[in-house]
Each structure stands twice: as C-alpha cells, then as structure tokens.
Residue frames relative to the residue before (quaternion, step in Angstrom):
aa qw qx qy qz dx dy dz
X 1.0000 0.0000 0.0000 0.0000 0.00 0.00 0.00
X 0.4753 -0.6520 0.5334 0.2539 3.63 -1.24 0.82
X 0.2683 -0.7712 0.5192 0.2522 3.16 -1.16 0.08
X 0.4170 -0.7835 0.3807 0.2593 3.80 -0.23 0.58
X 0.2416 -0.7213 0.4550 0.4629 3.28 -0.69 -0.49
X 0.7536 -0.6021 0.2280 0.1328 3.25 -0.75 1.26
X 0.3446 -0.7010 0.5556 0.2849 3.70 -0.23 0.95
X 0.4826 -0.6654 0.4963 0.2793 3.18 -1.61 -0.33
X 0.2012 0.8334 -0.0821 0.5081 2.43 2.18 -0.17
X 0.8209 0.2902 0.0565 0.4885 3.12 0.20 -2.06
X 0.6815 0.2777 -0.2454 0.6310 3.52 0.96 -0.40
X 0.5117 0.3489 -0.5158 0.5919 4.08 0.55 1.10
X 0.5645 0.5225 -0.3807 0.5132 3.90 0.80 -0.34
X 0.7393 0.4138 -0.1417 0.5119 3.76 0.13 -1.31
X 0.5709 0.4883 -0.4353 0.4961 4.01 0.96 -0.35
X 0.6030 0.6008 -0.2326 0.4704 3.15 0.87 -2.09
X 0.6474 0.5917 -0.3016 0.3739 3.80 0.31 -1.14
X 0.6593 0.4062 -0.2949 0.5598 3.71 0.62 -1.87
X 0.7649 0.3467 -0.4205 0.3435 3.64 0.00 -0.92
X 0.7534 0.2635 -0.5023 0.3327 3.41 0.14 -0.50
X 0.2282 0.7128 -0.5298 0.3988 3.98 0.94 0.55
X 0.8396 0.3587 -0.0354 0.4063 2.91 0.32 -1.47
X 0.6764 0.3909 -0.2898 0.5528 3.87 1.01 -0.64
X 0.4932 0.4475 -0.5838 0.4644 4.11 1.37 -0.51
X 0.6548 0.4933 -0.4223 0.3867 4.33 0.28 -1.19
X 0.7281 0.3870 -0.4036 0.3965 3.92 0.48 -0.90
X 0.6689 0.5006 -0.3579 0.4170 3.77 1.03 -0.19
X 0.4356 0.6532 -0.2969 0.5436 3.31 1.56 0.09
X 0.5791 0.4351 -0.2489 0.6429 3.62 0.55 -1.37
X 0.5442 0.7529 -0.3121 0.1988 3.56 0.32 -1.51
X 0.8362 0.3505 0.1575 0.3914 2.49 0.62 -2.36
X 0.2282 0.8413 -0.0933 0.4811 2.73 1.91 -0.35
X 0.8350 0.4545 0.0774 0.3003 2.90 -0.08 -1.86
X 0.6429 0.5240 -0.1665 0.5332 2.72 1.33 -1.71
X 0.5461 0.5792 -0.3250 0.5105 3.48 0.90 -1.24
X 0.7203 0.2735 -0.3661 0.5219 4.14 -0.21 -0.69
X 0.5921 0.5617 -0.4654 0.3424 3.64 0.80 -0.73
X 0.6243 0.5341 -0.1943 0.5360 3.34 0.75 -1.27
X 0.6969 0.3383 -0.3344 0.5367 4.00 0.41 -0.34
X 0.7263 0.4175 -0.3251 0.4388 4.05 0.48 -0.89
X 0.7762 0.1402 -0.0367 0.6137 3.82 0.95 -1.11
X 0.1403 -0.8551 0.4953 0.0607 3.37 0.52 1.40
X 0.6871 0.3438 -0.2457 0.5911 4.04 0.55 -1.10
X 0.5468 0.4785 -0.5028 0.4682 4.10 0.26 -0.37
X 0.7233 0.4720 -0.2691 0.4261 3.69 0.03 -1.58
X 0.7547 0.4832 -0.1684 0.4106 3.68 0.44 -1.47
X 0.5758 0.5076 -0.2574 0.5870 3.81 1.37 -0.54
X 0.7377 0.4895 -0.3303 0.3272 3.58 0.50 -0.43
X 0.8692 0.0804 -0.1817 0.4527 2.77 1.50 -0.88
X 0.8466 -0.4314 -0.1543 0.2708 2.96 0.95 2.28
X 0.4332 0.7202 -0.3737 0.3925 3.08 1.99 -0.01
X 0.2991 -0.7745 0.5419 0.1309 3.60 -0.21 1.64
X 0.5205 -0.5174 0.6231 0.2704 3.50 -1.71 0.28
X 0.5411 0.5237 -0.5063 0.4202 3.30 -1.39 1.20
X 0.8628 -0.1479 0.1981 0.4409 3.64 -1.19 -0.63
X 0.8338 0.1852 -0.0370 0.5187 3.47 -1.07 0.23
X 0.4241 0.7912 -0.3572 0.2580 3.94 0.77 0.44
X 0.5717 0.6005 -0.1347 0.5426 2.94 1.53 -1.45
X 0.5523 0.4000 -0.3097 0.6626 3.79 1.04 -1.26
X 0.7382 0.4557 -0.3820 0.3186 3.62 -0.40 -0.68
X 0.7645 0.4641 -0.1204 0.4309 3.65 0.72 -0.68
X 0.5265 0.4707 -0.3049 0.6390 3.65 1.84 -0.98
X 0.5374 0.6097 -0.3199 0.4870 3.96 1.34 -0.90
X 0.7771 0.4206 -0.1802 0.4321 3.44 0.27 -0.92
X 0.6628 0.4861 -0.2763 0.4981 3.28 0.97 -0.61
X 0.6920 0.5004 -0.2723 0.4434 3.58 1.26 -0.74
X 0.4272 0.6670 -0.3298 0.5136 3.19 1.37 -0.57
X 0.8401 0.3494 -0.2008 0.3631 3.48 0.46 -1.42
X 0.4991 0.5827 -0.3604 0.5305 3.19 1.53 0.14
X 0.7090 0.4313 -0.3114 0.4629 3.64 0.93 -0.29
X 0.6401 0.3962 -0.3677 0.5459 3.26 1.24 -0.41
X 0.4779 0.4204 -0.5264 0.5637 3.88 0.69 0.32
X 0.7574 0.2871 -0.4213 0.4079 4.00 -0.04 -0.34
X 0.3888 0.7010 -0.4724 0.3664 3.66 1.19 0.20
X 0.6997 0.5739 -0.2844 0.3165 3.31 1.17 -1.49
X 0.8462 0.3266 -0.3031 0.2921 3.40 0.80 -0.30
X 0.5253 0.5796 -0.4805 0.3965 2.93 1.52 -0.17
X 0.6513 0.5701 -0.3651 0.3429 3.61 1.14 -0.79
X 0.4408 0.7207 -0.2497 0.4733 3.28 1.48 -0.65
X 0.7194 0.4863 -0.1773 0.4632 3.17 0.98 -1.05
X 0.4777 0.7017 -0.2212 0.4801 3.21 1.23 -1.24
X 0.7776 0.4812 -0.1243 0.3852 3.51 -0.04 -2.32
X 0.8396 0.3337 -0.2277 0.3631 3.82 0.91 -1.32
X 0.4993 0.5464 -0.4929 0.4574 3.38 1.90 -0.29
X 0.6029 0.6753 -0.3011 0.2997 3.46 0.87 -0.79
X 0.5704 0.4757 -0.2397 0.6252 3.38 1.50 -1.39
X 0.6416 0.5403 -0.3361 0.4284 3.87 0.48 -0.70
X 0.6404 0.3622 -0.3226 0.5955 4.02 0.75 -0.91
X 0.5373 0.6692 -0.4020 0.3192 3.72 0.67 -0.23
X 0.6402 0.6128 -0.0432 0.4613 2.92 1.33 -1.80
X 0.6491 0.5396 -0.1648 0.5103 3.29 0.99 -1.06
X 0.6907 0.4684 -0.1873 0.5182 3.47 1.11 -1.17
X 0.6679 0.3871 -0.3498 0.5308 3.64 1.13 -0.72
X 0.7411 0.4071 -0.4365 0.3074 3.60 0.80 -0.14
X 0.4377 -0.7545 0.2687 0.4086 3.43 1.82 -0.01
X 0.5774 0.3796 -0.5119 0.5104 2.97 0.61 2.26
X 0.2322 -0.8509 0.4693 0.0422 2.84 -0.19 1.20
X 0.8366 0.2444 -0.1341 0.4717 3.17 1.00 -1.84
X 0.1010 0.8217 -0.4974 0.2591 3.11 -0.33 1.30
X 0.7319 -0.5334 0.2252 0.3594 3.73 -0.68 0.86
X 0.6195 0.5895 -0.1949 0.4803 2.83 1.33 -1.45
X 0.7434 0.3729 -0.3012 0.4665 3.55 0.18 -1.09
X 0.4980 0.6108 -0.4279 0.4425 4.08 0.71 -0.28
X 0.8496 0.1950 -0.1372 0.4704 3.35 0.82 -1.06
X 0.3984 0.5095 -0.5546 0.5236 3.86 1.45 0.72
X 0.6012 0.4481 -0.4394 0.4947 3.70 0.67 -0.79
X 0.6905 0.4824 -0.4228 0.3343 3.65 0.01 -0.88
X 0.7028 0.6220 -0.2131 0.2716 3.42 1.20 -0.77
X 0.6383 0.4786 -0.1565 0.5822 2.46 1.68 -1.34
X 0.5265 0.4919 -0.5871 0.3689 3.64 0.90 0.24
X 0.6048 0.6094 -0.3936 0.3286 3.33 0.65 -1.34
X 0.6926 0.4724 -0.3232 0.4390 4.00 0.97 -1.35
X 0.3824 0.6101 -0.4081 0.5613 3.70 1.20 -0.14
X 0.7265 0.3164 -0.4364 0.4262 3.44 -0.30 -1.08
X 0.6304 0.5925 -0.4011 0.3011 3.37 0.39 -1.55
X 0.5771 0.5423 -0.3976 0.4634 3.48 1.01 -1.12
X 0.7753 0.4395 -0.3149 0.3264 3.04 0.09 -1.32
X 0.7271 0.3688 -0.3660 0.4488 3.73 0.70 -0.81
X 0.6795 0.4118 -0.5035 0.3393 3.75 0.96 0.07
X 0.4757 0.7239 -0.3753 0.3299 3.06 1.29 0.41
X 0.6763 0.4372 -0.1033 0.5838 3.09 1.25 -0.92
X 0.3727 0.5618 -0.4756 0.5651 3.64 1.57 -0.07
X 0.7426 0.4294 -0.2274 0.4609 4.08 0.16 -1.48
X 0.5683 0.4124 -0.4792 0.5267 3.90 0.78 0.03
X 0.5674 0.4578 -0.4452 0.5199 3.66 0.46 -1.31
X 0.7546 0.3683 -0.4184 0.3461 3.68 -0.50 -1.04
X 0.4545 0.6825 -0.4287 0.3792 4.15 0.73 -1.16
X 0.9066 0.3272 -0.0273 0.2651 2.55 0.12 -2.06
X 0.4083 0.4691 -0.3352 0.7077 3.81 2.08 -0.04
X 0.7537 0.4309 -0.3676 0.3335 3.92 -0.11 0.11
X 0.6223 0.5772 -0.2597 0.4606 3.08 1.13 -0.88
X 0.1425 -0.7022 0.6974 0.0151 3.47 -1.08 0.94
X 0.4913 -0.4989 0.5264 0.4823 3.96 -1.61 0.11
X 0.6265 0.4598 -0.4627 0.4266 3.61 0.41 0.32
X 0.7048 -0.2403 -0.0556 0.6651 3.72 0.73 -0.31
X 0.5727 -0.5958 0.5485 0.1274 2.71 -2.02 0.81
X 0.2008 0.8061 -0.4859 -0.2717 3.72 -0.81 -0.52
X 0.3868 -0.7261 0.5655 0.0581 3.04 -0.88 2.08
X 0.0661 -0.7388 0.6703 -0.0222 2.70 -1.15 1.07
X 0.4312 -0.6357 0.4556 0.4500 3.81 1.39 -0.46
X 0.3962 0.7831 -0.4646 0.1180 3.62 1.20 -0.63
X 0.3207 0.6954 -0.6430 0.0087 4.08 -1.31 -0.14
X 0.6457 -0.5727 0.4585 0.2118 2.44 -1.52 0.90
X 0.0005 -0.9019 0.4317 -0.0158 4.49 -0.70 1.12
X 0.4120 -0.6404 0.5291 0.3745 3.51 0.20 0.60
X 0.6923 0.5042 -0.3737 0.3561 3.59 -0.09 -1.19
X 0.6924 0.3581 -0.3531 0.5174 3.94 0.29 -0.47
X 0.6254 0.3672 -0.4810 0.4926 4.13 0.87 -0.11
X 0.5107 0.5517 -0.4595 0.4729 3.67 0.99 -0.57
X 0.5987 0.5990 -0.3663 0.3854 4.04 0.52 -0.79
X 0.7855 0.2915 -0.3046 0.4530 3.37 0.92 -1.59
X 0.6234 0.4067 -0.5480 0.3817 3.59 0.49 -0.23
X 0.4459 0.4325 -0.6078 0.4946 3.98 0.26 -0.63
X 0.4996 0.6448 -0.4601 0.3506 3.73 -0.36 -0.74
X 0.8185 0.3237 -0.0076 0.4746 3.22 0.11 -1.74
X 0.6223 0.3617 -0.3495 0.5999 4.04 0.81 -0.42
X 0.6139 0.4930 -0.4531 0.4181 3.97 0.83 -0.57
X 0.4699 0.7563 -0.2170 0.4001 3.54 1.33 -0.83
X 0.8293 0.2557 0.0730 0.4915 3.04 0.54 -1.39
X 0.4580 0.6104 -0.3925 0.5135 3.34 1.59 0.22
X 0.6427 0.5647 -0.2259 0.4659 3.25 1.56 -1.25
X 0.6924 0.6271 -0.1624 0.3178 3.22 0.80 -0.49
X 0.5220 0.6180 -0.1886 0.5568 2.45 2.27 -1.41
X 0.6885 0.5596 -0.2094 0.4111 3.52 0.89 -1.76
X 0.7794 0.4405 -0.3267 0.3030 3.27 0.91 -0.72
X 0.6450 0.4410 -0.2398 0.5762 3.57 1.82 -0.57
X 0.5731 0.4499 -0.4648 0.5030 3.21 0.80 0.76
X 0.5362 0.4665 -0.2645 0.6518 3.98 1.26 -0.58
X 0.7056 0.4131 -0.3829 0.4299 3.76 0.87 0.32
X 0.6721 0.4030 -0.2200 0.5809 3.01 1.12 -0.69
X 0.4637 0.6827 -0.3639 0.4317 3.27 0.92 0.18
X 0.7405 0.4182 -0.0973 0.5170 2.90 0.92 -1.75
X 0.6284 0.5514 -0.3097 0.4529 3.74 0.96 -0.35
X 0.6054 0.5667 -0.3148 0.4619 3.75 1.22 -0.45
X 0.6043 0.5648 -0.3120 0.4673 3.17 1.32 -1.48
C-alpha cells in the first residue's frame, strides 16, 4: 500500500478519534464508579443528585443504577465503533480505502450501532418504568427515526464497500 500525503482533514479526524477512544473508556471507569458509589454510600450518592425520600424512590434508584449498567455496556460496543472507525481512517490515509477489510469493519460497526440503538431504547423503557408522579427521571430521552435510519445506511454503506471492492478486482484482473 502507498502512502498519501495526508489531509488536514485526515489528521483532525484520527486526533478527534484517539480522544474520543480514550474519553468513551474514562466514562466507563466513570460510570463505573458512580455505580459502587451508589451501592457503598447509597443516601449520600442518591441526595446529591436529587432523588428525594418518600414515594417512588426505590423505583428511582434500582432505575438509575440500571441505567448505569447500560451505559457501561455502551462502552464497548462504542469502543468498537471508534477503533473500526480509526482503522478505515488508516486505510484511507494510506490510500486504500476499498478493501475487504473495511466492508466488514463497516458491517461491524453497523451491528455496534444497533446495540447502541437498542441500549438506547433499553434506558427509555427503564426512565419511563422508574418514574413515579412524585419523581420523575429525566433523562431528555426520545425515541428518532434518524439514528435507526444511520444504522441501516450503515449496513447498505457496508455493502457498497464490498461492492466497490469486487468490482476494483475484477477490474484489476482485465487490465
């Protein structure tokens, strides 16, 4: 493989990339944390961030805690997501893009998309089972066509690659 000479572009894409690598794992640990916090110093942790004694608490707190368990299984699928991503990058800075490999990092990274998406919709279901008329828990959550519209693109963008890449083969074999 050749190497190009580098956009600026492409090296603001690959920076961007390591860090959010690195800030999706510290929000993990993050979250994490909170979770044992919330189990070792239950009323300290749960007072701070406003869940009042009385009615509908218990839901509100077994909520919260489940939540944070879904956003810990976020971390790897996103993880997954970020390094195929940093990988098709790589490929592109060395000037190949369409290549086997990337057909099936895209395919992958659709699938970690869904996952997003369905633990997303896991954290409404839960919101929306915790919440009592005595407290609520906002989360801002709703429900958006446009992020399922992402994971399929995903999957046809996938398979475009795949397309591009056995056609650039047979290409090369005529020549």
């Amino acid at each position: 493989m050749r190497l190009r000479s580098e956009s600026g572009a492409l090296r603001a894409t690959r920076a961007v990339l390591r860090a959010l690598i690195v800030l999706n794992l510290g929000l993990g640990v993050l979250i994490g944390v909170m979770l044992l916090a919330s189990l070792l110093a239950e009323s300290w942790v749960f007072a701070a961030l406003g869940v009042r004694s009385g009615e509908g608490r218990a839901a509100l707190v077994m909520g919260m805690r489940l939540m944070a368990v879904l956003g810990i299984a976020a971390v790897p699928l996103t993880h997954v997501v970020l390094t195929r991503l940093r990988d098709i990058v790589e490929t592109v800075r060395q000037g190949d893009a369409f290549i086997p490999t990337n057909a099936a990092r895209l395919r992958t990274i659709a699938w970690a998309v869904l996952g997003l998406e369905v633990l997303h919709l896991g954290v409404g279901l839960v919101a929306s089972a915790a919440s009592s008329p005595a407290q609520q828990l906002d989360v801002g959550w709703e429900l958006t066509p446009t992020r399922w519209v992402a994971v399929l693109l995903l999957f046809v963008l996938a398979q475009v690659f795949e397309e591009g890449t056995r056609m650039r083969e047979d290409l090369e074999g005529t020549v």
